[in-house]
Backbone as JSON Lines, residues from 0, in Angstrom:
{"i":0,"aa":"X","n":[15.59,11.54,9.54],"ca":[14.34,10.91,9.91],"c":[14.47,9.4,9.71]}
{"i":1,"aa":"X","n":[14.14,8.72,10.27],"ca":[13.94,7.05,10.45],"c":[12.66,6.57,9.74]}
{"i":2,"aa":"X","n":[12.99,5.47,9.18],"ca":[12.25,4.87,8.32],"c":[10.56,4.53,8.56]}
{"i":3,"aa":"X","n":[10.68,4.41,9.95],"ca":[8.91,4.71,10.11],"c":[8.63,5.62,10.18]}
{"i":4,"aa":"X","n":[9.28,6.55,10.61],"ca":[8.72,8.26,10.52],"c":[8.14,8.52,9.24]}
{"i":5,"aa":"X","n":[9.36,8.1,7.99],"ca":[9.06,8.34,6.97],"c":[7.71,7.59,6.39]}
{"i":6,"aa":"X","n":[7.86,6.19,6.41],"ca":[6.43,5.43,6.58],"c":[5.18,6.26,7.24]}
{"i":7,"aa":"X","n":[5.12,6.59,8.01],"ca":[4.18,7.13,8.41],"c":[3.46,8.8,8.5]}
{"i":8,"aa":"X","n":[4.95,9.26,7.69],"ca":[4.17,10.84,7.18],"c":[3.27,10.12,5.57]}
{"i":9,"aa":"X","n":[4.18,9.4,5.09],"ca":[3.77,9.33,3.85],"c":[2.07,8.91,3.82]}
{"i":10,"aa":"X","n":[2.0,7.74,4.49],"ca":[0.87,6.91,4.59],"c":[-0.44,8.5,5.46]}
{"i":11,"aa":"X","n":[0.32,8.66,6.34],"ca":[-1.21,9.94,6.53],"c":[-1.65,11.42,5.36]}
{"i":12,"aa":"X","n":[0.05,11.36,4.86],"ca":[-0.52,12.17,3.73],"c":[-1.01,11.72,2.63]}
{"i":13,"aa":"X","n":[-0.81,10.52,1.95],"ca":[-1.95,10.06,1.43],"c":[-3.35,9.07,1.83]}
{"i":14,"aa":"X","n":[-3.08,9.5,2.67],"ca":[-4.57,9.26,3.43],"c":[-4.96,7.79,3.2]}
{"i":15,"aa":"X","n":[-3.91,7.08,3.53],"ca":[-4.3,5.81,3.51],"c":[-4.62,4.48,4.52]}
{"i":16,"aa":"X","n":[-5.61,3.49,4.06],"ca":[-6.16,2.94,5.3],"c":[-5.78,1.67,5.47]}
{"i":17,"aa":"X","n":[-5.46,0.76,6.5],"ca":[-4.59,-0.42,6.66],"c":[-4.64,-1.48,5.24]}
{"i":18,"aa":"X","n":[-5.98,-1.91,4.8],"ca":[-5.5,-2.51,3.87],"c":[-5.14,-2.04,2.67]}
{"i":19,"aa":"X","n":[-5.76,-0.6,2.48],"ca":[-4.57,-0.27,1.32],"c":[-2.8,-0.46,1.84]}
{"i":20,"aa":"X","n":[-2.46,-0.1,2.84],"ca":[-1.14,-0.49,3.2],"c":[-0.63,-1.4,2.94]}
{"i":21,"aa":"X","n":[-1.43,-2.22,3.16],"ca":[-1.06,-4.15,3.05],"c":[-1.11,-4.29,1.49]}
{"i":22,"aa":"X","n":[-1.9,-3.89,0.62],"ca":[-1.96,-4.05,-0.68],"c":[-0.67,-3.35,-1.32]}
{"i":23,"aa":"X","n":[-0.23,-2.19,-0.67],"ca":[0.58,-1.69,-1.14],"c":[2.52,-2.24,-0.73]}
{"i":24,"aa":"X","n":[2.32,-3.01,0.16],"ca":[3.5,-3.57,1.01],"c":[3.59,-4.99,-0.52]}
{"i":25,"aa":"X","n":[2.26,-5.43,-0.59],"ca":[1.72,-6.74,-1.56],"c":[2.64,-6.0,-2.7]}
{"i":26,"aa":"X","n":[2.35,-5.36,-3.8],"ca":[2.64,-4.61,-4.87],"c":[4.34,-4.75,-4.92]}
{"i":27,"aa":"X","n":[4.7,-4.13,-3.61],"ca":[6.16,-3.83,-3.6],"c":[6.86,-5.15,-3.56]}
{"i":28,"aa":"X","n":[6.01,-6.24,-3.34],"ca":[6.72,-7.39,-3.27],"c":[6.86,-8.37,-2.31]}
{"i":29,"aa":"X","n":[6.16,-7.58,-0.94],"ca":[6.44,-8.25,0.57],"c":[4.88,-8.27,1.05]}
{"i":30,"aa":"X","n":[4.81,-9.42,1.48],"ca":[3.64,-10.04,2.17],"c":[3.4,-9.63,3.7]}
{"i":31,"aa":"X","n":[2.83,-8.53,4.26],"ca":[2.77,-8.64,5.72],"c":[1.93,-8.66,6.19]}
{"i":32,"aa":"X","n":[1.78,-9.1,7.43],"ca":[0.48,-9.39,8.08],"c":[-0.25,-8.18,8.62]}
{"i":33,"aa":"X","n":[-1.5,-8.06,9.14],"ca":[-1.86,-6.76,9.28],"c":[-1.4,-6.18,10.78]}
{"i":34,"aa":"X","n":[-0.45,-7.37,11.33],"ca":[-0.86,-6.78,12.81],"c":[1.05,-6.6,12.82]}
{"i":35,"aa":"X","n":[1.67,-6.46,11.47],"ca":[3.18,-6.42,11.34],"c":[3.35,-4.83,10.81]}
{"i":36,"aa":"X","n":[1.86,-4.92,10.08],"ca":[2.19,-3.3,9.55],"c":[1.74,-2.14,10.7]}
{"i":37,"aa":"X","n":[0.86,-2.9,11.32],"ca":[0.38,-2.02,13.2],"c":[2.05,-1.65,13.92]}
{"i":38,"aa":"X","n":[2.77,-2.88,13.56],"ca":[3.71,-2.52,14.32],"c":[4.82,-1.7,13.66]}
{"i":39,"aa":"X","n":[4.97,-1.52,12.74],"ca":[5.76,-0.47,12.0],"c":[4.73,0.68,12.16]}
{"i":40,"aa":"X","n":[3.62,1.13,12.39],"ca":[2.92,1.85,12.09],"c":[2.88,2.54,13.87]}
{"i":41,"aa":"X","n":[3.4,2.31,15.09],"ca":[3.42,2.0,16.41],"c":[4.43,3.3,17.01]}
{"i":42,"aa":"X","n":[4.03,3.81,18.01],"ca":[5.06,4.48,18.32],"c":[6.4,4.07,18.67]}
{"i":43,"aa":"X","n":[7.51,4.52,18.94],"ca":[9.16,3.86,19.25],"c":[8.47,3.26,20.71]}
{"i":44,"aa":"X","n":[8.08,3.94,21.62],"ca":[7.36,3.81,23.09],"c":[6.88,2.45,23.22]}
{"i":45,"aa":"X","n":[5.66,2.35,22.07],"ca":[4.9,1.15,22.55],"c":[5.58,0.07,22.4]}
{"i":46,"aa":"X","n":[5.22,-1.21,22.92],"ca":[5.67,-2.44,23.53],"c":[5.42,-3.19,21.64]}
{"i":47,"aa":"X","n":[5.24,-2.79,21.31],"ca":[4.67,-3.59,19.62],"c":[5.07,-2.57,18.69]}
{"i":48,"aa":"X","n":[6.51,-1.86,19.23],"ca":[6.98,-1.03,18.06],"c":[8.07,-2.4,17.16]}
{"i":49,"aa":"X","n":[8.1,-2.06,15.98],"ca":[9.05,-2.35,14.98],"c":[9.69,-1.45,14.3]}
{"i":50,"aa":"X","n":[10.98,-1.96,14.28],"ca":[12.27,-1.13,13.29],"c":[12.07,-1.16,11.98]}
{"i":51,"aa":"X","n":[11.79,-0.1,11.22],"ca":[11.39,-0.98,9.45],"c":[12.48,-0.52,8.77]}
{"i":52,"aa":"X","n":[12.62,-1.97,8.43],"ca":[13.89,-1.94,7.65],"c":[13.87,-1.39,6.24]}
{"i":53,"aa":"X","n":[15.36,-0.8,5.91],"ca":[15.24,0.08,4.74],"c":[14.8,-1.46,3.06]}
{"i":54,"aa":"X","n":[14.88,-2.32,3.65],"ca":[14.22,-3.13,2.59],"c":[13.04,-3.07,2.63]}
{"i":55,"aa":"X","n":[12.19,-2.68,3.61],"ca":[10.65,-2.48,4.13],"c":[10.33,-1.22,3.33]}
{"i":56,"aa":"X","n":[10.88,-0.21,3.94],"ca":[10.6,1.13,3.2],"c":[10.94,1.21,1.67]}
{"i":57,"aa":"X","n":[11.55,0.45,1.4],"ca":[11.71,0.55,-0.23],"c":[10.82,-0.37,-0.87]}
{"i":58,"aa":"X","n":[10.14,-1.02,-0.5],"ca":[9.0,-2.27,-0.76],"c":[8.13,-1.3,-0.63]}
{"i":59,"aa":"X","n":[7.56,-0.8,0.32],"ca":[6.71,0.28,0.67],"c":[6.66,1.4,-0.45]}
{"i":60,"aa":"X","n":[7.42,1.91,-1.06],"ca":[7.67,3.14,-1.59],"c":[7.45,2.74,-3.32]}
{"i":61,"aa":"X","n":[7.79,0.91,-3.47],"ca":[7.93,0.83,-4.52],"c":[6.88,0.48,-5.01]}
{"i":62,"aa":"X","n":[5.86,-0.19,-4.2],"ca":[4.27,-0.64,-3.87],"c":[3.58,0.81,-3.99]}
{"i":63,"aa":"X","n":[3.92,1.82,-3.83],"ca":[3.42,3.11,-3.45],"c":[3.02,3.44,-5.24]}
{"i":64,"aa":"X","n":[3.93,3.79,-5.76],"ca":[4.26,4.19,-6.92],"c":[3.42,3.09,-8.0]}
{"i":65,"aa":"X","n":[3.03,1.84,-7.61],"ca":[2.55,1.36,-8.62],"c":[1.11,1.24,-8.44]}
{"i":66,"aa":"X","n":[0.68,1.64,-6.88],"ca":[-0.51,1.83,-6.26],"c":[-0.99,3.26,-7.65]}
{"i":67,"aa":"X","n":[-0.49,4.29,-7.22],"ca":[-0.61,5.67,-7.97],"c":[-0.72,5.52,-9.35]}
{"i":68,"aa":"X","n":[0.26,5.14,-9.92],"ca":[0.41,5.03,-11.35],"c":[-0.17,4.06,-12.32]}
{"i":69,"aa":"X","n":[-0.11,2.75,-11.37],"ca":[-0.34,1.44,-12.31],"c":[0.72,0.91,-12.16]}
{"i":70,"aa":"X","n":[0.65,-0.34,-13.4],"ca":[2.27,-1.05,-13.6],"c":[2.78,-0.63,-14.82]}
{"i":71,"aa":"X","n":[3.5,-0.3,-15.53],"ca":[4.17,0.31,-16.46],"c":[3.47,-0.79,-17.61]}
{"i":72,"aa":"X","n":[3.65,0.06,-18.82],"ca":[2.4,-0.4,-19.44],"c":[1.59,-0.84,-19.36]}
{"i":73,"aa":"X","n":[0.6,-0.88,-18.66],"ca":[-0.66,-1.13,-17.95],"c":[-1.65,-0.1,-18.52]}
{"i":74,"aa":"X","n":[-2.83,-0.77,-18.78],"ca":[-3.83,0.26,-19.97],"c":[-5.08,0.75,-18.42]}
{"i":75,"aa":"X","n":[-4.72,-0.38,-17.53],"ca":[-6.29,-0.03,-16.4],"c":[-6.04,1.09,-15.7]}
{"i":76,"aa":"X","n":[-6.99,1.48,-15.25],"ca":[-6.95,2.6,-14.17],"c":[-6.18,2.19,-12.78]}
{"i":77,"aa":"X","n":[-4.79,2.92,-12.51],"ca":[-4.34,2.37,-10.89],"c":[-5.51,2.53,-9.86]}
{"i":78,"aa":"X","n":[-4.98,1.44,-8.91],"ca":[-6.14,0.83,-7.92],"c":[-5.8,2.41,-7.14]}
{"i":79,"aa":"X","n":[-4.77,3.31,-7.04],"ca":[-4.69,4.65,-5.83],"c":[-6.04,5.78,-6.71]}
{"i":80,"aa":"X","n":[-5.97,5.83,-7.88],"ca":[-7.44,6.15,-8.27],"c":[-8.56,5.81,-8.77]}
{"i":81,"aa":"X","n":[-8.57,4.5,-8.79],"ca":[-9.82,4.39,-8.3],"c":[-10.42,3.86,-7.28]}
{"i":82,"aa":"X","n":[-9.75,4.14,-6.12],"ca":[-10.24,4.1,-4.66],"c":[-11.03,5.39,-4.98]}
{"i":83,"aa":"X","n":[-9.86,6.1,-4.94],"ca":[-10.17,7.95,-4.81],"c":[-11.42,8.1,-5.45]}
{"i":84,"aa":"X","n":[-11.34,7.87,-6.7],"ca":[-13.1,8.1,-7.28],"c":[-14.36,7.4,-6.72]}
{"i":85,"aa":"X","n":[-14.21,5.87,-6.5],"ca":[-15.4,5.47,-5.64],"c":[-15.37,5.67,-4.33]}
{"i":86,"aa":"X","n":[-14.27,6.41,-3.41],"ca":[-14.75,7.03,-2.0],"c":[-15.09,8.51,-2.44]}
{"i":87,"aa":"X","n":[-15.23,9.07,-3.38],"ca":[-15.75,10.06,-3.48],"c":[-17.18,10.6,-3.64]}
{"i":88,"aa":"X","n":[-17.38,11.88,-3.6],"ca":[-18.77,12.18,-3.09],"c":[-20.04,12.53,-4.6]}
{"i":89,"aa":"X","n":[-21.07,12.37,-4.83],"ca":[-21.74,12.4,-5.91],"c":[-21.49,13.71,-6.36]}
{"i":90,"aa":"X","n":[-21.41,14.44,-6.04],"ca":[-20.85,16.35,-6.35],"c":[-19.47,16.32,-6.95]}
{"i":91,"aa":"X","n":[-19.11,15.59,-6.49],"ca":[-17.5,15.74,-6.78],"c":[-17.53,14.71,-8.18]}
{"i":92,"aa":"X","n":[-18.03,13.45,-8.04],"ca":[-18.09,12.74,-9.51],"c":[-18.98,13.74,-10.47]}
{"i":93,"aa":"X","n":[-19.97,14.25,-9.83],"ca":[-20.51,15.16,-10.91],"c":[-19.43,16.3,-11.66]}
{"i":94,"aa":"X","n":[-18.61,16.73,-10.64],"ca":[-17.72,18.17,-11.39],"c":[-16.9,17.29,-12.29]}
{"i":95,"aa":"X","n":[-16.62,16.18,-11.65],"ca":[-15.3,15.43,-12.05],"c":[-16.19,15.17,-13.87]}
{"i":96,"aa":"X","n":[-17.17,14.95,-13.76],"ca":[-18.04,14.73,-15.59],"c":[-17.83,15.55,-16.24]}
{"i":97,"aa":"X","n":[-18.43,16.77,-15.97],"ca":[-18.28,17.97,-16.69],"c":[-16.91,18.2,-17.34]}
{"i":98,"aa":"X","n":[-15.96,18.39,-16.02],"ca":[-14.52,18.71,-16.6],"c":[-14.32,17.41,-17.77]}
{"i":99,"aa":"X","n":[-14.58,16.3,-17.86],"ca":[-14.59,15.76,-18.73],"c":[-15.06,16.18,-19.57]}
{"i":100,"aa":"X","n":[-16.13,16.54,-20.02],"ca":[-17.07,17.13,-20.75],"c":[-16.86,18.24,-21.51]}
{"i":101,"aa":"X","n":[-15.86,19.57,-20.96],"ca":[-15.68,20.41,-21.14],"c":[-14.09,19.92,-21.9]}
{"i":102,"aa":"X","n":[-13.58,19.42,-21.3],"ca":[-12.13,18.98,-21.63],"c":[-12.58,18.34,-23.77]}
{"i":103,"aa":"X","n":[-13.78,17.43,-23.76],"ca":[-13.77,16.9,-24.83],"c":[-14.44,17.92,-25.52]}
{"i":104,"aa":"X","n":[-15.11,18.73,-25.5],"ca":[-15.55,20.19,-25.92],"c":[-14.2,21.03,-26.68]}
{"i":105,"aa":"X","n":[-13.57,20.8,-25.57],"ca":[-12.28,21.69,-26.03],"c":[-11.25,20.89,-27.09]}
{"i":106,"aa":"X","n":[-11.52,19.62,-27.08],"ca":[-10.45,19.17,-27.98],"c":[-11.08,19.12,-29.1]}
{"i":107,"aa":"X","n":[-12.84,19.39,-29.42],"ca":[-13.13,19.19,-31.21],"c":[-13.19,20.4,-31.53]}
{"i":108,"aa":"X","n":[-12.82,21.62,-30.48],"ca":[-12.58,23.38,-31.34],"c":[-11.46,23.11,-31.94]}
{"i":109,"aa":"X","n":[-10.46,22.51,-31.21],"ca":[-9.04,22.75,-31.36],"c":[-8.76,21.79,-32.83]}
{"i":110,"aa":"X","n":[-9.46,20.75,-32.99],"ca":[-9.19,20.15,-34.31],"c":[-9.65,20.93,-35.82]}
């Protein structure tokens, strides 16, 4: 598979939207414009396709990982969740409490 292929399963399976891309291209180290990541993002066909280079995809991948995780020792919440929690739905922050709730329940039996 070729490097935008790969770019571009990744990016729809985590369901991500141009400027998270760009933030995440930012992270890895490389500055691109939004209408550079359209074109890596482009079919081989269209007239505004780009080749992404395996320095691209590894900027990409490495931006990815710190999107998700944070930056290594880093105490804040990574920006990949807490997108996820503020695009989420009041039902879902509600379960998301409880299991908190229940989770700290469970850790003063266990002490």
């Amino acid at each position: 598979m070729k490097n935008n292929g790969i770019y571009k399963k990744v990016t729809i399976a985590n369901g991500l939207k141009q400027f998270e891309v760009k933030e995440i291209f930012e992270m890895g180290g490389l500055d691109l414009s939004s209408s550079a990541i359209k074109a890596l993002s482009a079919g081989a066909k269209n007239k505004n396709y780009v080749k992404m280079s395996d320095e691209q995809l590894e900027a990409f991948l490495n931006g990815l990982i710190v999107y998700w995780r944070g930056e290594a020792g880093a105490t804040a919440v990574p920006q990949g969740l807490e997108n996820l929690i503020s695009n989420s739905s009041k039902e879902t922050l509600d379960e998301l409490e409880s299991l908190v709730a229940e989770a700290k329940i469970g850790l003063k039996q266990d002490s």
